[in-house]
N, C-alpha and C positions, 0 to 999 in steps of 0.2 A: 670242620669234619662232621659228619652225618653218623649218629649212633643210631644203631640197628635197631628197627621195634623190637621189641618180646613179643613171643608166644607165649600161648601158658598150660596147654593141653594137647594132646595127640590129635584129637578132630582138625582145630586150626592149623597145624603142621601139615598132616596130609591133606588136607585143605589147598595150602600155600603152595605144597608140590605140587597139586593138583593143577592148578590156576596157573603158575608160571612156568613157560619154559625153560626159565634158569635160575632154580633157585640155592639157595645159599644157607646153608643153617651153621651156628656157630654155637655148639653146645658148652657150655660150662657151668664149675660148680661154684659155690661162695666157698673161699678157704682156698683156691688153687691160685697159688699166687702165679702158676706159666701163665694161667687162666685170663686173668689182670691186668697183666703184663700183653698180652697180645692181643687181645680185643683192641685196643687203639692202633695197632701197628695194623691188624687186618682190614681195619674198618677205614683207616686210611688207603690201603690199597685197593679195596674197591671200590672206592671214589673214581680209579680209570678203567672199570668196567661197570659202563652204567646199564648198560640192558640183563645184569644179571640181580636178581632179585633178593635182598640179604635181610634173615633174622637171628636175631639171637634167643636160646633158650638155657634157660637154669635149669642144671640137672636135678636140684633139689624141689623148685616146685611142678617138675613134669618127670617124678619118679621113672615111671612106665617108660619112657624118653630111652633108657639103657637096651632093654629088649627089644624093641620095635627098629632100634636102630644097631642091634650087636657094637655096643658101645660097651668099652672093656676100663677105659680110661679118659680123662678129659685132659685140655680141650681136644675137640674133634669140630674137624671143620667137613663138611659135606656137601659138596655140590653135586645136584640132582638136573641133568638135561633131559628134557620132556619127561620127567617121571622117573629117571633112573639116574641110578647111583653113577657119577661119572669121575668126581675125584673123590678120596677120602683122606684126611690128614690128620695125623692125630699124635699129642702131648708137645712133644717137641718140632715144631713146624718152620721149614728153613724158607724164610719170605721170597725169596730169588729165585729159591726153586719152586713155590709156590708160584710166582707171580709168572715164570716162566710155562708153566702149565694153563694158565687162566689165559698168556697169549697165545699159544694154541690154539686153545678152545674157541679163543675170537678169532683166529684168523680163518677156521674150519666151519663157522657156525651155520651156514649156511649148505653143507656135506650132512648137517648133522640131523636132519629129516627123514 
């Protein structure tokens, strides 16, 4: 299984949206055990979406991380297609219905120009 880089600062983030057209962010805090808990289950499941680009960030060392992205609670999963916000999920994330949106997104991606 492939773990996510980290980011560590708001430049590199919108940076990373910048640069890719499908990216990935997977915010969480240390202490949040959903937080823990899911980061393996997601990072396994985007092993069958490879053209989408995935990081993870600590809400702790990228305070700012909460405002820039109207983050109310963690984890928050955020997928941005060319620069925009296109899925949002957040605390409690049901993988099926997750994974069912992510086939969507690949079967459309090419619409999505």
């Amino acid at each position: 299984m492939n773990h996510f880089p980290e980011l560590t600062n708001i430049a590199e983030i919108d940076h990373f949206i910048d640069t890719n057209r499908l990216a990935f962010l997977y915010v969480s805090r240390q202490g949040c055990s959903v937080c823990h808990s899911l980061l393996p289950q997601v990072e396994s499941l985007m092993e069958n979406y490879p053209k989408i680009n995935a990081v993870h960030i600590r809400a702790e060392q990228v305070e700012e991380v909460a405002g820039h992205f109207s983050i109310f609670t963690v984890p928050v999963l955020l997928l941005f297609v060319n620069g925009k916000e296109y899925i949002r999920e957040a605390r409690m994330v049901h993988m099926d219905l997750l994974a069912a949106k992510l086939d969507r997104l690949y079967t459309n991606l090419d619409r999505l120009d």
